[in-house]
C-alpha positions in Angstrom: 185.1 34.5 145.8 184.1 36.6 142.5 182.1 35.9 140.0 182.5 37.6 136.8 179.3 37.8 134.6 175.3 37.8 135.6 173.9 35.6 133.1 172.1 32.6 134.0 175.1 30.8 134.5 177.0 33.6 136.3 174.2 33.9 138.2 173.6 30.4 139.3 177.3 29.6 139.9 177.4 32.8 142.6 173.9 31.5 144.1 175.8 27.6 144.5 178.4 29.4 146.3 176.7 31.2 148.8 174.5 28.2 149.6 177.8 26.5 150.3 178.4 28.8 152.9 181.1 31.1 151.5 180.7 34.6 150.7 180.6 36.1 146.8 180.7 38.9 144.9 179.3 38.8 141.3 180.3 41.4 139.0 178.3 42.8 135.9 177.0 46.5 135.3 173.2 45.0 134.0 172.8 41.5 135.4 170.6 39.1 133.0 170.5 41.8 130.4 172.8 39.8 128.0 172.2 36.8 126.4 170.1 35.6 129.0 167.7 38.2 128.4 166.7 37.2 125.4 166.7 33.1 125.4 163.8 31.2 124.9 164.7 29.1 128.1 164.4 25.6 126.1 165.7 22.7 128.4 166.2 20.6 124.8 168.2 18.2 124.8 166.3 15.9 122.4 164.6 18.5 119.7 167.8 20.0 120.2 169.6 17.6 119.0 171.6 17.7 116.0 173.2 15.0 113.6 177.2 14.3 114.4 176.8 15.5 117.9 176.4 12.1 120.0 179.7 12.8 121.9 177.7 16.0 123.4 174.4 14.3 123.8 174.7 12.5 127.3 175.9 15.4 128.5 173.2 17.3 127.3 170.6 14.6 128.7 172.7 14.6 132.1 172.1 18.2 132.6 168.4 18.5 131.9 167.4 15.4 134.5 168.9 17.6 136.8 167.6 20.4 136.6 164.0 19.4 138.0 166.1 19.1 141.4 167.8 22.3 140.8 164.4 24.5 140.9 163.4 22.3 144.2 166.6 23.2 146.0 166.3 27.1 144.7 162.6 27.5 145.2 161.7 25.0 147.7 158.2 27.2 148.6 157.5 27.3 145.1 158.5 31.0 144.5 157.9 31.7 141.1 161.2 30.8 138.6 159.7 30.0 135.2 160.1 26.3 135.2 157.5 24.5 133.2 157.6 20.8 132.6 156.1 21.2 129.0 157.1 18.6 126.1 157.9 19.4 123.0 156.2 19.0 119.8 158.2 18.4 116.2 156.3 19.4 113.6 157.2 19.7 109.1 154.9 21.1 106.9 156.1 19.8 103.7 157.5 16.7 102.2 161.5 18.0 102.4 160.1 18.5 106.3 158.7 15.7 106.5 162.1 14.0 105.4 163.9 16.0 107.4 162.0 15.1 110.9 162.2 11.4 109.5 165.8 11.4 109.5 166.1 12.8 112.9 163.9 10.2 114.2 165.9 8.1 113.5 168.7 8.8 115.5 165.9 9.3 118.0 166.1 5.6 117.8 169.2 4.9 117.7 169.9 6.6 121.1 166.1 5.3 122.2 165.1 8.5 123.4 161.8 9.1 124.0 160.3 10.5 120.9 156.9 9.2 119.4 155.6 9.7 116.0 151.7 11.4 116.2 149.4 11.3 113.5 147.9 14.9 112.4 145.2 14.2 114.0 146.3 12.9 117.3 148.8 15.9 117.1 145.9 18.7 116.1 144.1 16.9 119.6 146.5 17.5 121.9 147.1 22.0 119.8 143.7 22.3 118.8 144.6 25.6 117.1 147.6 23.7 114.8 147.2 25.1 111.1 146.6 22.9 108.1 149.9 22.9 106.5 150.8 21.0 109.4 151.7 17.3 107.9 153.8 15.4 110.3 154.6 15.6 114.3 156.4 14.0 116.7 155.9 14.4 120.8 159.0 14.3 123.3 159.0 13.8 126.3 161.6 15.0 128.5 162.1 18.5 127.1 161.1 21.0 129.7 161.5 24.8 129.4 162.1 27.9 131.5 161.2 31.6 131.5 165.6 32.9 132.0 164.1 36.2 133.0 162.2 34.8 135.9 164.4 33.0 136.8 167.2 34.9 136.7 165.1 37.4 139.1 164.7 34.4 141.4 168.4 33.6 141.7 169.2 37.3 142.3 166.5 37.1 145.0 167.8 34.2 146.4 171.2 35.0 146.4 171.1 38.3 148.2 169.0 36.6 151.1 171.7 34.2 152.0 173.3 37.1 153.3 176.4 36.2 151.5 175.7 36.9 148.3 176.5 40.6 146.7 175.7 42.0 143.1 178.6 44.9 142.1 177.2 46.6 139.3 180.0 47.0 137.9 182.5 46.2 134.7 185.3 44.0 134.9 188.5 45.2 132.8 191.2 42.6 134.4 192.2 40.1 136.6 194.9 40.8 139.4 197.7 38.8 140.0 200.5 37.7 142.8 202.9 39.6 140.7 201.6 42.0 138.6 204.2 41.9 135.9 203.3 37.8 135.3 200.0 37.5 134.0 200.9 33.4 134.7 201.2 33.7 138.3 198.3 33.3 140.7 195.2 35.3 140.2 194.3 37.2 143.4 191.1 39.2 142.5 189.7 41.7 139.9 189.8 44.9 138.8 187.4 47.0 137.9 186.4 50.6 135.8 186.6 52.0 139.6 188.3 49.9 142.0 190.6 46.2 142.7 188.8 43.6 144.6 191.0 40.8 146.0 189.7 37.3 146.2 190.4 33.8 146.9 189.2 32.4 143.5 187.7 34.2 140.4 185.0 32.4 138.2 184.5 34.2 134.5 181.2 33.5 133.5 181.1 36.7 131.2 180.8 34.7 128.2 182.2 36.8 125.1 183.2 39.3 127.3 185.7 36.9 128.5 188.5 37.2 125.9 188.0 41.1 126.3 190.0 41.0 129.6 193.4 42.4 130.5 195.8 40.1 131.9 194.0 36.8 131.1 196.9 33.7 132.2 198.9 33.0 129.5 197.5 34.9 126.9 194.5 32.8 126.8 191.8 33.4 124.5 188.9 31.2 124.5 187.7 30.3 120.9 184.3 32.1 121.1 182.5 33.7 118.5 179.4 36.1 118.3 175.9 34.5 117.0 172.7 36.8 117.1 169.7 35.7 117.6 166.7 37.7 117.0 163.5 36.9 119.1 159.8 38.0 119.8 157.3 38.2 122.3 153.7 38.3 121.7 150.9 38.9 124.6 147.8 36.0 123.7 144.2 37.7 124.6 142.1 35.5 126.8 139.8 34.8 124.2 142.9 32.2 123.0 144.0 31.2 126.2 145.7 28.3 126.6 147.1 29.2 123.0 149.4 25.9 123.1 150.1 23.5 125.7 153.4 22.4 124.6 156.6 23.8 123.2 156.1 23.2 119.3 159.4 23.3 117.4 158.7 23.2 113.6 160.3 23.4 109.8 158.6 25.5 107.6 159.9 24.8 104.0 163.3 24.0 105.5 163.6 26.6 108.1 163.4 26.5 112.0 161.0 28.3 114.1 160.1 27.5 117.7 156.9 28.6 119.2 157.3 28.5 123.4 154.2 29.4 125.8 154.8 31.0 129.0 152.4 30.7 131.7 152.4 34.4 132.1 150.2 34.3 128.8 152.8 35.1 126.3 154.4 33.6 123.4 158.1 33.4 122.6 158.5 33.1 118.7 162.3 32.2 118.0 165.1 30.1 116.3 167.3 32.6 114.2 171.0 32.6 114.1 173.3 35.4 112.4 177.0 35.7 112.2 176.4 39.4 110.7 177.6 41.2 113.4 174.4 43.5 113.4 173.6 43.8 117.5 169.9 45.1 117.0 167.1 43.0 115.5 167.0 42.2 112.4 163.6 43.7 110.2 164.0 40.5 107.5 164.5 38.0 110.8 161.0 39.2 112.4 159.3 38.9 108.4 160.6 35.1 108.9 159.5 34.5 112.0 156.0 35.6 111.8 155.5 34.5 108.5 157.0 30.9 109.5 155.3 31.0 112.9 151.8 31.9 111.6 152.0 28.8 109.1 152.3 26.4 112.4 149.6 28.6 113.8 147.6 30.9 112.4 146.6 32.4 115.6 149.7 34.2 115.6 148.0 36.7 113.2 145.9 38.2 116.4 148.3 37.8 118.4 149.9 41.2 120.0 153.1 41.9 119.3 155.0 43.9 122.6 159.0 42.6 122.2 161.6 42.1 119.7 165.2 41.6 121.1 168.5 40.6 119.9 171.2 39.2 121.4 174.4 37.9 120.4 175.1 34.2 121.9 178.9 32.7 122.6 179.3 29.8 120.3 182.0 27.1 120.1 183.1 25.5 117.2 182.0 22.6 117.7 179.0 23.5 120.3 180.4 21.9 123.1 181.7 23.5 126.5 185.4 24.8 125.6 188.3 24.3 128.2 190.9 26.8 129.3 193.1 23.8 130.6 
């Protein structure tokens, strides 16, 4: 089989495979370099979710009780893969916030997920170092998180020691077919900037890269669409170690920020979204998210700063898995 694209999902899909027994060959010049580079690694489902999107929500729910039994299966000695089983904690710092985080509650409710309102103070108990502004939380439980770049490392690891399993480094351009003048007929392989590779059955997993191949089946293109996100790291000294012990998700005046701690001792500071078309990071973006983050947390402030990455993200319309069929 081939695998086209080393993301996450690219990634996990070629590792399923060669667990099953068959052999693989995943295909992409800088595995985990994409999108997956730069996520967060929020396993969301609940602070993630947003109004007019109940049809996606069990879904959504479905995937993240899973995925506890996912990192057994792929780590069973506990080899490191970035999994932490971390709730989540809502937080507004002003009255539209406030209303805002209400509102969302509420459909908490309706679905009866498990969201609980905290007072400040029970909230400023469990993050000591929460800053004053801070005037309503909420905790969930059930939202978990995951370093993508440790984990990604851990599938590649993994998948190479089944013995089955083989990265190719290299670009896809096109799929091959039975009959090379019908781009409907059966697809027999790939081709690459260097060389064809037959197979079985080809997965594309190369997200926006998808609709860029020659000889897709019936002129299919997927309805995807380029969103950037910009996103920071910052190294915590000691002296503030553990900075947070929970994933704190927040609306500053209106605007999202996400604060995730990774138990490497950084902090991930996230939660834009541009349709600009810009591919590097964004100089008003990082402004934002400091400014926004350090209002959650003042800490922030002497905090080092050692990343800032953009990538651009394949959306839906609608943010729900699309279908070729």
């Amino acid at each position: 089989m081939a695998v086209v694209g080393g993301g996450i999902i690219g990634l996990a899909i070629a590792w399923r495979i060669a667990r099953s027994g068959r052999n693989v060959r995943l295909f992409d010049p800088a595995p985990a370099r994409g999108a997956t580079f730069a996520a967060a690694g929020m396993l969301a489902p609940v602070s993630e979710y947003h109004y007019q999107e109940d049809a996606l929500l069990p879904l959504m729910l479905a995937s993240a009780a899973r995925y506890p039994e996912f990192i057994r299966e792929l780590s069973p000695n506990g080899e490191p893969t970035g999994y932490l089983p971390t709730e989540t904690l809502l937080v507004g710092v002003d009255a539209g916030d406030r209303q805002a985080l209400a509102g969302l509650h509420s459909a908490h409710r309706r679905w009866n997920l498990d969201v609980q309102r905290l007072t400040t103070g029970a909230a400023r108990a469990q993050e000591p170092l929460l800053g004053p502004r801070v005037t309503s939380a909420y905790i969930v439980g059930g939202d978990h998180q995951v370093d993508p770049r440790t984990l990604a490392a851990r599938l590649v690891d993994d998948l190479i020691r089944t013995g089955r399993g083989v990265i190719v480094r290299e670009r896809v351009v096109g799929l091959l077919h039975a009959d090379s003048a019908d781009p409907d007929s059966r697809v027999t392989g790939v081709r690459t900037e260097n060389e064809e590779v037959s197979a079985e059955e080809v997965v594309l997993a190369n997200g926006l890269g998808a609709n860029e191949l020659e000889a897709l089946p019936g002129g299919l293109h997927l309805p995807l669409r380029p969103v950037f996100g910009d996103i920071l790291r910052l190294r915590v000294p000691v002296a503030l170690q553990p900075l947070l012990s929970a994933t704190v998700r927040g609306l500053v005046h209106g605007e999202s920020v996400y604060l995730v701690p990774r138990s490497d001792g950084t902090l991930v500071i996230g939660a834009t979204q541009r349709e600009d078309g810009m591919p590097g990071v964004s100089a008003g973006a990082v402004h934002r998210l400091l400014r926004d983050a350090q209002e959650l947390l003042p800490a922030v402030a002497d905090l080092e700063l050692v990343e800032a990455t953009a990538r651009a993200r394949p959306a839906t319309p609608d943010n729900a898995p699309c279908s070729a069929g």
